[in-house]
N, C-alpha and C positions, 0 to 999 in steps of 0.2 A: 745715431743715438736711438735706442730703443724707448718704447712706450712708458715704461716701467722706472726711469726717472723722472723723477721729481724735485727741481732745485730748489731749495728753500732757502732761506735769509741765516747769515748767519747767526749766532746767539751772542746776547749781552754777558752769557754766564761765561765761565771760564772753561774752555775745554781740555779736557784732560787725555793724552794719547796710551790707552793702556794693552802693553802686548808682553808677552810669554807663550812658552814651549810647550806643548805637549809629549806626552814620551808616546814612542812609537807603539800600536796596535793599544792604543786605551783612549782612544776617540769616543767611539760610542759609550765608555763607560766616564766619561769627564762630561761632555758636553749637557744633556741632564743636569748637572750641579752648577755649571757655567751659568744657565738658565735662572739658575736660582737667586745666583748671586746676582745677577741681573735686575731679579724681582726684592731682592734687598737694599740695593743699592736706590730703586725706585723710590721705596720706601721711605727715605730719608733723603729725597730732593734731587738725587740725579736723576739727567735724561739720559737717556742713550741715543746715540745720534745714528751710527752706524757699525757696523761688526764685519769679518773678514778672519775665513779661516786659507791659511793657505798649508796645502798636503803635499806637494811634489817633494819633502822630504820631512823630517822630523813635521808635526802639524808647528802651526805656528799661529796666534789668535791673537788680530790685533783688534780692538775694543775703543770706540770713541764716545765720550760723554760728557757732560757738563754739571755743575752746580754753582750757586752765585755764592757759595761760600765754600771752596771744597773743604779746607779744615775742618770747619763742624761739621760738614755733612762724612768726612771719611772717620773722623770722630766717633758720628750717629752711627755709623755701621761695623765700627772696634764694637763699640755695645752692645750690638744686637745680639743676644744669645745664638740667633742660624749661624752667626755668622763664625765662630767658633765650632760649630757641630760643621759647615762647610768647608773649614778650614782644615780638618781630621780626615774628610771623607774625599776630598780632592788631593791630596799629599801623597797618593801614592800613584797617582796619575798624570803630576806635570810636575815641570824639574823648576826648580828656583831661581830663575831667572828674569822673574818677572822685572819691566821697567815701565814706571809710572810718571809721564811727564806733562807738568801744564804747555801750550802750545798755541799759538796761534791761528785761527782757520782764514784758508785762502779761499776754500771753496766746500760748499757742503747739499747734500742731496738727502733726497730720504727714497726708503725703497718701497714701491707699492706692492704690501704683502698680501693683496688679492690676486697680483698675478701668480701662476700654476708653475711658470720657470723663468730664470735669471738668470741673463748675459754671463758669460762667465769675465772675471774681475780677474783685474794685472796691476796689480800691487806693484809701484816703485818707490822706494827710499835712496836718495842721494847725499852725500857727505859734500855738503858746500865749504867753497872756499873764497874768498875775496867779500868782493859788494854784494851783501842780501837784494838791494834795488835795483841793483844791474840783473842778478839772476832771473828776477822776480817779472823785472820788466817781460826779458824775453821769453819766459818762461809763460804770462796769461796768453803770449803772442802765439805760441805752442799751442795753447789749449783752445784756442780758433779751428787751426790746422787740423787738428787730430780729430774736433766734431766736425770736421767737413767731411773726414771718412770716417764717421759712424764710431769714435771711440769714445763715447761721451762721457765725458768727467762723475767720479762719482763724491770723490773728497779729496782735500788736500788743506794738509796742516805745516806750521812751521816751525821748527823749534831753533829758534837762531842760538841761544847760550851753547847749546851742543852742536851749532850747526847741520842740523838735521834735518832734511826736506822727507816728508812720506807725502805721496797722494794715487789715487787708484782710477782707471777708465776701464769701463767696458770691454769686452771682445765678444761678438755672437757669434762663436765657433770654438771647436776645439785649441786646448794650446799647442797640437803639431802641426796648424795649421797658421798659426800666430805670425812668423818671421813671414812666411809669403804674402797674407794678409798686409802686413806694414810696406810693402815694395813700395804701392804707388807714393804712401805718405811720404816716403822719407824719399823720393825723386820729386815731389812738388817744389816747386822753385820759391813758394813761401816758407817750405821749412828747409830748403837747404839754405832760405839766407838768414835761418836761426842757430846755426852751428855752431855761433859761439858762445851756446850753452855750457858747452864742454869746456870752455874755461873756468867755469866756477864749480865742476863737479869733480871733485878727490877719488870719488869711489862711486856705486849705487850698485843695487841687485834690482832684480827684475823676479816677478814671481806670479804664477796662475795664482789664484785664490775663488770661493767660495762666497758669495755675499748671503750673511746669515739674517741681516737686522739693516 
């Protein structure tokens, strides 16, 4: 685990997991407005906890934050007149796709934006299936393992109605360097006797990403 995490406590407010597409070669011209909507959403009582761009194919912006009310606070920002002028000037830069869900946090960090560079970040989302407790158990059991070689957690959320696990770790290297990297963890004989993870996972993608926030 790098210097540059910071685990903080989870929040009393309600976290909300927000992610959408960007369309190919309009990065630079989206993320600017991204910002914005950031600094509106501030405005009106969210926090933003942490952000995640991932580019190894269409961009893709997954977005975490909180409010103790989100209704009125996603309310307070229907209203806000930016927020309609943002709405015009991002639309031809990400496709509609957007999914907005409340979620549970299993674990949450914040990023130290005085340091100069960041680990690069490996976004996983899995599609559970059976016992949330069972997953969940072996699952924190995982995340021992994985900070004993240096892939220190950075967030993870849960969204049980959808059966939806997302959460993200570290890598200090490139990601064509990634699979060999993971050799020794996944021969450690504390994670091979957590294998039966994979009985409560349906599906999941794996992905580099970007830590923006």
């Amino acid at each position: 685990m790098t210097g540059d995490i910071i685990p903080i406590p989870l929040p009393d407010e309600q976290l909300i997991l927000h992610r959408f597409a960007i369309k190919p070669h309009h990065l630079d011209r989206y993320l600017p407005l991204w910002r914005r909507e950031v600094e509106v959403r501030r405005r009106h009582g969210f926090t933003t906890h942490r952000a995640f761009l991932e580019t190894n194919a269409e961009p893709k912006l997954t977005w975490l934050y909180s409010h103790a009310d989100p209704d009125a606070g996603n309310q307070a920002v229907l209203d806000d007149p930016e927020t309609a002028e943002l709405d015009a000037l991002k639309a031809p830069h990400v496709f509609r796709n957007v999914k907005i869900r409340p979620v549970r946090g299993e674990y949450l960090s914040h990023l130290d934006a005085s340091a100069d560079a960041h680990p690069l970040a490996v976004m996983r989302r899995y599609s559970i299936v059976g016992s949330w407790d069972e997953f969940l158990g072996i699952w924190r059991r995982i995340l021992q393992v994985r900070e004993k070689y240096g892939f220190g957690a950075l967030f993870a959320v849960a969204d049980e109605p959808e059966n939806m696990f997302t959460w993200a770790f570290e890598f200090d290297g490139e990601w064509a360097d990634f699979p060999a990297a993971q050799r020794d963890y996944y021969h450690d004989d504390d994670r091979v006797a957590l294998r039966g993870v994979f009985d409560f996972m349906a599906d999941y993608t794996i992905n580099p990403a970007t830590q923006l926030l």
